[in-house]
C-alpha positions in Angstrom: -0.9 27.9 18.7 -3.3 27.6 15.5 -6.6 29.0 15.1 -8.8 26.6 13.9 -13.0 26.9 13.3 -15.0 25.4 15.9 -16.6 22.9 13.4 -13.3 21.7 12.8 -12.7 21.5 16.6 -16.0 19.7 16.6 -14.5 16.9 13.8 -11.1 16.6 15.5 -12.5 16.3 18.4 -14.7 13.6 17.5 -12.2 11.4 15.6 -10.0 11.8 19.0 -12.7 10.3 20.7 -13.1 7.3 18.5 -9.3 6.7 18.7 -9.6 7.1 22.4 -12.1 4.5 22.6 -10.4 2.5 19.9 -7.4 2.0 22.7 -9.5 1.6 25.7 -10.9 -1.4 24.3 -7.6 -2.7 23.3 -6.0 -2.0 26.3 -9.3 -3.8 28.0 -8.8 -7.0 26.5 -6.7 -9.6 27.6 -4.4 -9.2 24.0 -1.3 -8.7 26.0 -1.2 -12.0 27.8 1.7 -14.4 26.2 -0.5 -18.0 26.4 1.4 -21.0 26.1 0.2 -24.9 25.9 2.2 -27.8 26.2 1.2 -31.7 25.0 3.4 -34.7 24.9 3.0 -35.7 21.1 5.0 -38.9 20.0 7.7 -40.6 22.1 9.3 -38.0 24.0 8.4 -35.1 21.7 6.3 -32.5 22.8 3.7 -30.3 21.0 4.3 -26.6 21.8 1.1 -24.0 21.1 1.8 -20.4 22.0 0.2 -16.9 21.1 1.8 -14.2 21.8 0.6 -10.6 21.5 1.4 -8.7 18.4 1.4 -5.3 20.4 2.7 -4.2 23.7 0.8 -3.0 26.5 3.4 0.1 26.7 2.7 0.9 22.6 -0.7 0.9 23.2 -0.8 2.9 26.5 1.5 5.6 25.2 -0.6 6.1 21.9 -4.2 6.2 24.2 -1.8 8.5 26.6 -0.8 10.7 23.8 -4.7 10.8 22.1 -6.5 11.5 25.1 -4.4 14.3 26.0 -5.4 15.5 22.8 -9.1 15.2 23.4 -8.7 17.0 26.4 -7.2 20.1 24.7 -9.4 20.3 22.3 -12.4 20.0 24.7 -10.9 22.5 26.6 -11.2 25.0 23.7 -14.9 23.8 23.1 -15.8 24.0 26.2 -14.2 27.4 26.5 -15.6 29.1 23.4 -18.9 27.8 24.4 -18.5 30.2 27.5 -17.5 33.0 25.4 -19.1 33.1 22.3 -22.0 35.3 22.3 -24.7 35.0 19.6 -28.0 37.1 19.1 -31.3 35.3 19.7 -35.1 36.5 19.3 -36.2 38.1 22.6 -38.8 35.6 23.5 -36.1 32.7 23.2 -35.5 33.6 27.4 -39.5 34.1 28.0 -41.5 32.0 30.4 -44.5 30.6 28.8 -47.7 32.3 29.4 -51.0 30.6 28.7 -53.2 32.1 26.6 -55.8 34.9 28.4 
């Protein structure tokens, strides 16, 4: 375990998230469908059009697995030094407003 600032929990934190989000939409699209297209060209011969994904759906899954498990720990931390962490205000920060006599 490492003791890190909160600002830099803060940046890590959001860099996870935009990695996290990153994934999602990768995983979202329809990049790991193998399409495939089939004409008759000339005489017998056929004209063959295929795309096939660059990525697998188990790559990206483990890598949005992996980075969101992150984001969790660290927002774990935030969330519990922001239960914690005590810091000195001015008195009237808690007051109720009072209109003027």
């Amino acid at each position: 375990m490492q003791q890190v600032t909160l600002a830099e929990a803060l940046l890590r934190r959001k860099e996870l998230q935009g990695k996290v989000d990153a994934l999602k939409a990768i995983k979202a699209n329809a990049l790991f469908e193998t399409i495939a297209t089939r004409k008759s060209a000339h005489e017998g011969i056929d004209d063959v059009v295929a795309k096939v994904p660059k990525l697998n759906a188990a790559q990206v899954t483990h890598e949005l697995d992996f980075h969101a498990r992150q984001l969790r720990l660290v927002d774990a931390a935030i969330q519990r030094a922001n239960w914690e962490t005590k810091i000195e205000v001015d008195d009237q920060v808690n007051q109720e407003y009072a209109p003027p006599k």
